[in-house]
ROZA-428129 format. One line per field, with one value per residue (C-alpha): residue number from 1; x, y, z. Coordinates in steps of 0.001 Angstrom, whole numbers. Layout:
num: (NUM:...)
X: (X:...)
Y: (Y:...)
Z: (Z:...)
REM end
This chain:
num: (1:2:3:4:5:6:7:8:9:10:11:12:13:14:15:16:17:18:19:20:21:22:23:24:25:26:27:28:29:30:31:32:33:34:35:36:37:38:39:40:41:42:43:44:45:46:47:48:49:50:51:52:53:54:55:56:57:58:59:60:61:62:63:64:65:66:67:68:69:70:71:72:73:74:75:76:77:78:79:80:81:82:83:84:85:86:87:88:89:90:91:92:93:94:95:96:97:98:99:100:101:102:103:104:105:106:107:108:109:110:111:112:113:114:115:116:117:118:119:120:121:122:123:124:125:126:127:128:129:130:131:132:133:134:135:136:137:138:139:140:141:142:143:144:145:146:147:148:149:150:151:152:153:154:155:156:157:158:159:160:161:162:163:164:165:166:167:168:169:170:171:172:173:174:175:176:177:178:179:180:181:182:183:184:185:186:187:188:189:190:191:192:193:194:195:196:197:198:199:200:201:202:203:204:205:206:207:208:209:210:211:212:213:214:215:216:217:218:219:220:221:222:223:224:225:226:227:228:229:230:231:232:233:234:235:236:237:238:239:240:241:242:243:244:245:246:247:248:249:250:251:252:253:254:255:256:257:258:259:260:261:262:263:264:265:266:267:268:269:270:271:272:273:274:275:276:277:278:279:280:281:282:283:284:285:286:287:288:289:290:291:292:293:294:295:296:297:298:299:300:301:302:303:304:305:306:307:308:309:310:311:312:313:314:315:316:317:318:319:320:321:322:323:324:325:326:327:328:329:330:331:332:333:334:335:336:337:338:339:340:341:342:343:344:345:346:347:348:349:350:351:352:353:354:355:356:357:358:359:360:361:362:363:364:365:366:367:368:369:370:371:372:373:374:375:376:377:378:379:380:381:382:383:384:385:386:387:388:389:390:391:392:393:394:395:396:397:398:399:400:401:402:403:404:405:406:407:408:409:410:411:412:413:414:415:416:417:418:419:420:421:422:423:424:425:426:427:428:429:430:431:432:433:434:435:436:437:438:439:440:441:442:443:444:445:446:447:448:449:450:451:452:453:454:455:456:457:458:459:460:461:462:463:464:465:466:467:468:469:470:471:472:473:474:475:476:477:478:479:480:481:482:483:484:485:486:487:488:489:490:491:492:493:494:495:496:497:498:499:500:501:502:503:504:505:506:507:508:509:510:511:512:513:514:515:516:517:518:519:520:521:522:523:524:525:526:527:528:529:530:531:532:533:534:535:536:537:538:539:540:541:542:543:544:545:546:547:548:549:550:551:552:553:554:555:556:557:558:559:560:561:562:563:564:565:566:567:568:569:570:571:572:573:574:575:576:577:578:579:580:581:582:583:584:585:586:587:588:589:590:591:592:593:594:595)
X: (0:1560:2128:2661:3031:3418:5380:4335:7680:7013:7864:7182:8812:10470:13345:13153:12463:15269:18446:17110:18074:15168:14762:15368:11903:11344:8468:11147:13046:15964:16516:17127:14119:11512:12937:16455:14134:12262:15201:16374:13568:12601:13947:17993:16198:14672:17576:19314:16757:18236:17223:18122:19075:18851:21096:23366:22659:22263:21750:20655:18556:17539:13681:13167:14061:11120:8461:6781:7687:7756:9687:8655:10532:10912:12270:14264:15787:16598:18315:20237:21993:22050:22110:23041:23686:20460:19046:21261:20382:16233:17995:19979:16897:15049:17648:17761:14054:13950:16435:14507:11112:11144:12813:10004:11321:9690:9972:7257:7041:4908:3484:6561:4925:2139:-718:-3686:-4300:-7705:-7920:-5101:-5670:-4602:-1880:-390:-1434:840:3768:3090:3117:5959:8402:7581:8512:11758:12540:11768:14256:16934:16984:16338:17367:14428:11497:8139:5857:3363:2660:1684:-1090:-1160:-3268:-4699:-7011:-8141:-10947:-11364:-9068:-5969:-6415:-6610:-3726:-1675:-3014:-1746:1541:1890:1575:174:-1141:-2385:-3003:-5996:-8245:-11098:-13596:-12457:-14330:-18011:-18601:-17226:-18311:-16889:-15924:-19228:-21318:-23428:-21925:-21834:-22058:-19270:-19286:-18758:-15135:-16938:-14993:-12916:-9466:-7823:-7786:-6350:-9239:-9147:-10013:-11142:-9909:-13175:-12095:-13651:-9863:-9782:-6760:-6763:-4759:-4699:-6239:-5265:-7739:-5614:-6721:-8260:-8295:-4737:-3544:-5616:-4160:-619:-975:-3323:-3583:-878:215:3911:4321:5778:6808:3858:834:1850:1566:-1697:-2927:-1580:-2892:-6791:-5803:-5211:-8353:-10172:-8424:-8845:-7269:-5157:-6069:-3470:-2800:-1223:-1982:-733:434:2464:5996:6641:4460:7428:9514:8570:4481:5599:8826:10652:8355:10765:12549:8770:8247:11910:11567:8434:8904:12326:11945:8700:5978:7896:8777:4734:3780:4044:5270:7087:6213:5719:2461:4220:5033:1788:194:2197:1114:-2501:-3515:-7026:-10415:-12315:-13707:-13506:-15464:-14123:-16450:-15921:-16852:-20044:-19861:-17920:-14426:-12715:-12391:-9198:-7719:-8042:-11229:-14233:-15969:-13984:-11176:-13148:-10150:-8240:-10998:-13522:-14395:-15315:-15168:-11927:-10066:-7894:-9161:-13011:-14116:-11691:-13053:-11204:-13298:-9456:-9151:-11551:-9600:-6342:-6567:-8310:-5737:-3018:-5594:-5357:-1259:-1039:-4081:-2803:587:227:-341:2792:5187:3920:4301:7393:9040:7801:10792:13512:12055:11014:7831:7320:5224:7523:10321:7977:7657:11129:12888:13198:16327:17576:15834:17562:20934:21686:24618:25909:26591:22746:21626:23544:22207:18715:18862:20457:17789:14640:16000:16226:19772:19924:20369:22136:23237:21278:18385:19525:19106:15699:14718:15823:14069:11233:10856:12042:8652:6626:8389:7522:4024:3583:5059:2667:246:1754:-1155:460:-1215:-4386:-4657:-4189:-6234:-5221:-3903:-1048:423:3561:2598:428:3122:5582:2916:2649:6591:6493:3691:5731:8764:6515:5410:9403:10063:7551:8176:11803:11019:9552:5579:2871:1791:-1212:-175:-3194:-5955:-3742:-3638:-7296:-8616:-5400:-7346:-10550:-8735:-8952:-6936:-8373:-6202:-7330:-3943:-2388:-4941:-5337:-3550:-2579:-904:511:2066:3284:5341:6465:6647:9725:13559:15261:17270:20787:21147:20986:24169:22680:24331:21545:22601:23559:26569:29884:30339:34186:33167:32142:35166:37608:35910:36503:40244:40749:38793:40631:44150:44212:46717:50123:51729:49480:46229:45955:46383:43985:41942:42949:41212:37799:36994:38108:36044:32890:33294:32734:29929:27746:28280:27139:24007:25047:24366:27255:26671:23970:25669:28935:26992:25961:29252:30677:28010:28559:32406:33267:30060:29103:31962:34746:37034:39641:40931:43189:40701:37883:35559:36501:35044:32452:31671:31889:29919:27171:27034:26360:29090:27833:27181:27524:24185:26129:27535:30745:31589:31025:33242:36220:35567:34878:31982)
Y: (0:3241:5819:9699:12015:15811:18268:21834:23538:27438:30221:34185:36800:37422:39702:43803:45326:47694:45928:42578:40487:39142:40778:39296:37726:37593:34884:32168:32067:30440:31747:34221:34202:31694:30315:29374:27933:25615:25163:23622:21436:20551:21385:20151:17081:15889:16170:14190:12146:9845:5574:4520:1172:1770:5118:4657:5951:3107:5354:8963:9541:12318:12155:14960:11805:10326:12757:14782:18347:22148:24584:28512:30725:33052:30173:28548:31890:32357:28861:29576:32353:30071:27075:25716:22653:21773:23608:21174:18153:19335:19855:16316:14846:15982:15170:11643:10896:11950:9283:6573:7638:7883:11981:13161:14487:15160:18616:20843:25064:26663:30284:32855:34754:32670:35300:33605:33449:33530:37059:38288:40047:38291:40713:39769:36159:35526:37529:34806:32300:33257:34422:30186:28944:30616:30012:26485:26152:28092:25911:22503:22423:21694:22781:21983:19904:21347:24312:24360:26495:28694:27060:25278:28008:27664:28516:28538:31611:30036:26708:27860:30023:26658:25223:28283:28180:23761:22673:19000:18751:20443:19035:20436:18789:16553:19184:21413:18729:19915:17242:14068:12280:8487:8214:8139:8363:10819:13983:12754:15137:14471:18006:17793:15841:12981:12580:9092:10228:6971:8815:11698:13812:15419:19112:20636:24816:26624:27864:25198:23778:21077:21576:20695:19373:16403:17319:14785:15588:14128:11534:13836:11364:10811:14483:14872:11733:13400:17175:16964:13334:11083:9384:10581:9516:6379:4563:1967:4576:5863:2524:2131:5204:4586:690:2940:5234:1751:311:3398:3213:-225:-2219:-569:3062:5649:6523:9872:12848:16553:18779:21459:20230:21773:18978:16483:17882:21133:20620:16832:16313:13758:13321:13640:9740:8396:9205:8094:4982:4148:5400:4283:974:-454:504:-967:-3937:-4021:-3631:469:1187:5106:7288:11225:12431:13388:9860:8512:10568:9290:5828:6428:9378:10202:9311:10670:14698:17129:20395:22597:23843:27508:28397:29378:32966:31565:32936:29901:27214:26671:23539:25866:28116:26050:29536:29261:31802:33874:33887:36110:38529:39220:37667:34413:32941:31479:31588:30491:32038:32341:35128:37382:39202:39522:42119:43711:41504:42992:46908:45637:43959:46968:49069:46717:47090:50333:50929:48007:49481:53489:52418:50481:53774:55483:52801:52373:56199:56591:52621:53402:55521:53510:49711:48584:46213:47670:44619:41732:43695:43205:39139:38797:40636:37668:36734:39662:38539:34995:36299:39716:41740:43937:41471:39912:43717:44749:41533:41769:45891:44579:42830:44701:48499:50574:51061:54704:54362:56949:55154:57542:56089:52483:52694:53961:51413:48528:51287:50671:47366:47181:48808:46149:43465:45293:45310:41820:40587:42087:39927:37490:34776:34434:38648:37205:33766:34723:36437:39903:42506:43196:39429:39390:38130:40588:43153:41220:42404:45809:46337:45371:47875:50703:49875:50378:53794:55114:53595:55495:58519:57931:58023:61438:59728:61564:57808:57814:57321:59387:57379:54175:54782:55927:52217:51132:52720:50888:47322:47209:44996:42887:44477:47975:49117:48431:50326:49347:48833:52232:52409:48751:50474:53572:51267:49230:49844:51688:51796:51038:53435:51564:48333:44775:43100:40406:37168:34748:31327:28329:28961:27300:24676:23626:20261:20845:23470:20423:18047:20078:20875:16690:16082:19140:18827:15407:13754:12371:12716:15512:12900:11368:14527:16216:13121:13442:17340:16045:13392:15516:18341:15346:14520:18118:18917:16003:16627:20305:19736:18157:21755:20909:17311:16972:19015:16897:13663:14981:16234:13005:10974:13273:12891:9658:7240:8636:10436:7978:9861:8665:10456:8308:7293:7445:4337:6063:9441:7426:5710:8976:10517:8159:6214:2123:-141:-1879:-86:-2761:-1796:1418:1125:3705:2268:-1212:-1150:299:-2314:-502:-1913)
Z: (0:-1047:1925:1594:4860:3748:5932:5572:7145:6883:9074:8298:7195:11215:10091:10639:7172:7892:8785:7835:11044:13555:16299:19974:20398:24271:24075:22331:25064:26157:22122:20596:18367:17297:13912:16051:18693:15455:13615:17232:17831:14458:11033:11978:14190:11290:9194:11413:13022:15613:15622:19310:20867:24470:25043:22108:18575:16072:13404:12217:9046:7115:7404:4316:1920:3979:3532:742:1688:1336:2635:2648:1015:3903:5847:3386:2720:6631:6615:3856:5771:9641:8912:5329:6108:7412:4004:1848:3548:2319:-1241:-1161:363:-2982:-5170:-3718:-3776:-7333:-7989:-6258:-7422:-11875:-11145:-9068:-5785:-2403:-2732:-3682:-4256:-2010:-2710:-1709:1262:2192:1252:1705:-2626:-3067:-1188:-3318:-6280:-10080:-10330:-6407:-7101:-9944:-8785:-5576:-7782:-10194:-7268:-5625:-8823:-9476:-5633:-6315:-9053:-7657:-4330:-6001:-9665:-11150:-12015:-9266:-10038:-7389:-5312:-1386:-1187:2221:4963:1358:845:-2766:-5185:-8776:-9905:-7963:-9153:-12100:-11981:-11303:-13941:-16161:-14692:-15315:-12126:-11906:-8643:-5400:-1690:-36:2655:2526:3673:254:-1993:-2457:-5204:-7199:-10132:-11328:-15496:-17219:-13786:-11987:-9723:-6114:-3352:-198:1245:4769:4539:3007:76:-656:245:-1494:-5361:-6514:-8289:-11885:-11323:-14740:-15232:-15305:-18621:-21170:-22431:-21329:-19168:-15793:-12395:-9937:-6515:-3418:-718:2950:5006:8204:11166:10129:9962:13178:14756:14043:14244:17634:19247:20290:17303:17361:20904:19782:16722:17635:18107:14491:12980:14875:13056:9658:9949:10580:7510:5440:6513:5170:1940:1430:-850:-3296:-2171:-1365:2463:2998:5561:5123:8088:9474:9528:12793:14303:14215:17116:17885:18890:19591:21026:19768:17023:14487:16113:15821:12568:11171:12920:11370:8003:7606:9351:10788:7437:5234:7450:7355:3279:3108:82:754:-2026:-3020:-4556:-8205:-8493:-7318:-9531:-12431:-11532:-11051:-13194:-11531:-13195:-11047:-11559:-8617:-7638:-4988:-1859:-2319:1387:2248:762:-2185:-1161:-1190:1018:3670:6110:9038:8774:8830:7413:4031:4133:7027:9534:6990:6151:9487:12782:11767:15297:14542:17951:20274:23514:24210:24499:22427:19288:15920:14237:14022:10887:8246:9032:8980:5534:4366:5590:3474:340:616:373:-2498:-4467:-3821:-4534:-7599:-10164:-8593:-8910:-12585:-13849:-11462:-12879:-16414:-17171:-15606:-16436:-19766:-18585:-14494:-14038:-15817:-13385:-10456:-11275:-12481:-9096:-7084:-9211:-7097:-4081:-4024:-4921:-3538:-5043:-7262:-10234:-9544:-9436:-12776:-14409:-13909:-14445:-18025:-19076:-17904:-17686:-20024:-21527:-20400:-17276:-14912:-11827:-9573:-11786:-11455:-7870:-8023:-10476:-7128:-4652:-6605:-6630:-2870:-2651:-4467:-2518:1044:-65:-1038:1927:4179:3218:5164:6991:10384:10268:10436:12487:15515:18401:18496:15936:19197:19037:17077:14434:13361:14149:11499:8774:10242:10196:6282:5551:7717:5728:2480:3707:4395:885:-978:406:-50:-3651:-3486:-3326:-1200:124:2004:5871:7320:5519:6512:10235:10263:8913:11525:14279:13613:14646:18437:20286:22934:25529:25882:27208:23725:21697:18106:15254:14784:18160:17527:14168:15557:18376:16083:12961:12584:11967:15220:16664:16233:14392:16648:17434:18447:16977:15714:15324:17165:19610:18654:21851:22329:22127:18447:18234:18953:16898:14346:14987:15019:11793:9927:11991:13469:11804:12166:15323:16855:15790:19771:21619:19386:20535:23939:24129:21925:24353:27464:26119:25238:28982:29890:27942:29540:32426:31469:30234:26776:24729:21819:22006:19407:16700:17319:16711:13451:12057:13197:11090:8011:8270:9729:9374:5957:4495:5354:7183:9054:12183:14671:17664:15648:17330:20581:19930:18182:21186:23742:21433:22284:19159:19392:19340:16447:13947:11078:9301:8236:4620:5178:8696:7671:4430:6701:9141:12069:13647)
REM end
């Protein structure tokens, strides 16, 4: 039976518009900020997931080659510059997969600043869609063969849209099917999450052409069984909830669940050893066969026809608003807290409307002199985006500029565009889900819009900050000691008054300091002493709590266990490192006869 589990790893845009680090954020404490506290807990634990035999390591994996995945652009972009080898071992994990699976890869795009696309505009939703794509390719090499849509909130126009941009296929939950209808049979209604979750579903572009994309609707008492129950306390609940997914299916069917990726170690701890264990081990010990939904889908093209449930104002429907895309727009009753009121919601995306829609005529008469197409500029920027420089800068201004150029107007070609990309990022979700326009979250979207407001009137614009703080100060927070949105903004919202020095990242622990010094200096006659001061500093960091330890364990596996390497004492680091004595099932340690 073929078995799919999606990971939906995405964090938002955290960093200050103006310097372009995060900020300290208090509530991630004992870290510095909440994407070091994730990356902690989840995205490096499942790139090195862990397989234990009592206390010892028998094994890490990388679970990415595991699981059908997508990674954010604004986190993908945040790794890149923190931790790159945790973003490499997603792009290997992809490149793998692809190998093992007829060159379809786990990875799939996911739309660049997780705007919720059926609320954005055509012109916003294809930029979305254009800037994922290019993102895509620039990580992994190749071009997607799906798109994550944010918090799967579709409708017609943006399925459409991926259909216009050849995308094959799109994951959305079961409740998002309104109707299905067999090859040559009647239309069947399964609103309600009744639909057959075994098939993928051929949904038809609402244009007549005959063109069209694959929709896989997730199993939901799986996803529920991992995101909220206790299915990733143990290797042996999660088969227990895969074995009721199966039974579902039935015979033949496809079972597969789609979730936040942050659920495997971060909202479960330890999840990510759970779910390595089983996938890599104990489902296909059992008949799973692991898979990706491209390669499903190129097995089992669907027969089956699909109609969305467009919400029950015809918005669009979502995975996380039972009221269609509600929780975006107006106070749904999607909440965490009883009693709390989000009627903050419908001002504060008016107040965004209002700079996008104000803005768009000045950045076309102002870009229409400097850029040859100011919307193609807009869609092709990212280039500049994912590589940052002077040579990306001078290549892109090359092809979309106009030859004229004075380098005073070369600059405000970029400013310009800075612009556009400061108000497309504010459209951010995270704005919106939450309980109150104060939380952080919904300041992260405020500090893009204030960014957008210095920019304009950097370029000489008259933008309209009066009219934006006056819809601003119609969002009330829940706390009536922080005001509304407008105060929120004015706190906020603005340049700090010296740049952070705050170092984000992991801290270098001497035990991985002399690990490295042995693998990169450990030879000859120095080799033992240099092994001497690892497993002296190995003994130290145990006993203190065991902060470097982890990160040691995984250079070691990418050196020694997988790499090869051979540094004098090797099986004894190995084995204060807390890695098994026998370790025979490992090719690279095997072959050098080390076990």
């Amino acid at each position: 039976m073929d078995l799919v589990i999606h990971g939906h790893f995405y964090q938002p845009p955290r960093e200050n518009p103006w310097t372009d680090e995060v900020p300290r954020e208090a509530s991630a404490a004992p870290f510095h900020d909440w994407n070091e506290r994730i990356l902690a807990e989840c995205y490096r634990p499942n790139a090195f997931a862990r397989f234990f035999e009592g206390d010892r390591i028998i094994g890490l994996a990388n679970n990415y080659e595991a699981l059908s995945f997508n990674f954010g652009a604004t986190l993908s972009s945040w790794l890149e510059r923190h931790d790159p080898t945790v973003l490499g071992r997603v792009a290997a994990a992809d490149r793998r997969s692809a190998q093992a699976r007829g060159g379809h890869g786990n990875a799939i795009a996911q739309a660049y600043h997780h705007a919720i696309l059926p609320l954005a505009d055509p012109l916003d939703r294809a930029t979305h869609i254009r800037w994922s794509l290019a993102e895509f390719r620039y990580l992994f090499g190749r071009a997607a063969e799906a798109m994550w849509l944010p918090e799967t909130a579709a409708d017609n126009a943006t399925l459409g849209d991926l259909i216009d941009h050849g995308l094959a296929y799109a994951i959305l939950a079961p409740r998002q099917a309104a109707r299905v209808r067999p090859p040559g049979g009647a239309w069947q209604d399964v609103s309600q999450g009744r639909v057959d979750t075994s098939r993928p579903y051929r949904y038809a572009h609402r244009d007549g052409s005959g063109r069209g994309l694959a929709i896989y609707f997730y199993d939901g008492p799986l996803a529920q069984a991992l995101a909220f129950e206790d299915a990733l306390e143990s290797s042996e609940r999660l088969i227990g909830a895969l074995e009721a997914a199966a039974a579902r299916a039935g015979e033949g069917g496809l079972v597969h669940a789609a979730v936040d990726g942050e659920t495997f170690g971060h909202h479960h701890r330890w999840g990510e050893r759970a779910l390595a264990w089983t996938l890599f081990h104990e489902a296909p010990r059992r008949g799973y066969r692991l898979t990706n939904y491209a390669e499903h889908l190129a097995r089992h093209p669907p027969a089956w026809e699909v109609e969305l449930d467009l919400g029950p104002l015809g918005e669009g429907s979502s995975w996380s608003c039972p009221h269609g895309v509600g929780r975006w727009l107006r106070d749904c009753g999607c909440r965490f807290r009883a009693g709390t009121s989000q009627a903050w919601r419908g001002p504060l995306r008016a107040a965004l409307d209002l700079l996008r829609d104000r803005a768009r005529p000045f950045f076309a008469e102002a870009a229409a002199d400097l850029l040859r197409d100011p919307w193609a500029a807009r869609d092709a920027y990212v280039e500049v985006v994912l590589v940052p420089g002077p040579r990306s800068r001078e290549r892109f201004l090359a092809r979309h500029g106009r030859v004229e150029l004075l380098p005073r107007e070369r600059q405000r070609s970029l400013d310009l565009l800075e612009l556009q990309r400061r108000l497309l990022r504010m459209y951010a979700s995270c704005g919106w889900f939450f309980d109150d326009v104060a939380g952080l979250e919904s300041q992260l979207v405020l500090r893009q819009a204030g960014r957008a407001l210095d920019l304009w009137q950097e370029l000489g614009g008259e933008p309209p900050a009066e009219d934006f703080l006056g819809l601003l100060g119609e969002a009330r927070s829940n706390d009536p000691v922080l005001g509304t949105a407008a105060d929120v903004f004015r706190r906020v919202a603005k340049p700090p008054r010296r740049a952070s020095t705050a170092v984000s990242g992991l801290p270098a622990h001497t035990v991985v300091r002399e690990l490295r010094r042995w693998l990169d200096e450990g030879r000859g006659e120095s080799g033992e002493d240099r092994a001497a001061e690892l497993l002296r500093a190995i003994a130290a960091d145990r006993a203190g709590g065991a902060a470097g330890l982890e990160r040691a364990q995984e250079i070691f596996w990418l050196r020694v266990i997988e790499a090869g390497e051979e540094p004098p004492l090797a099986a004894q680091v190995g084995r204060a490192l807390g890695f098994a004595e026998e370790l025979a099932a490992m090719p690279a340690w095997r072959e050098k006869g080390k076990a």
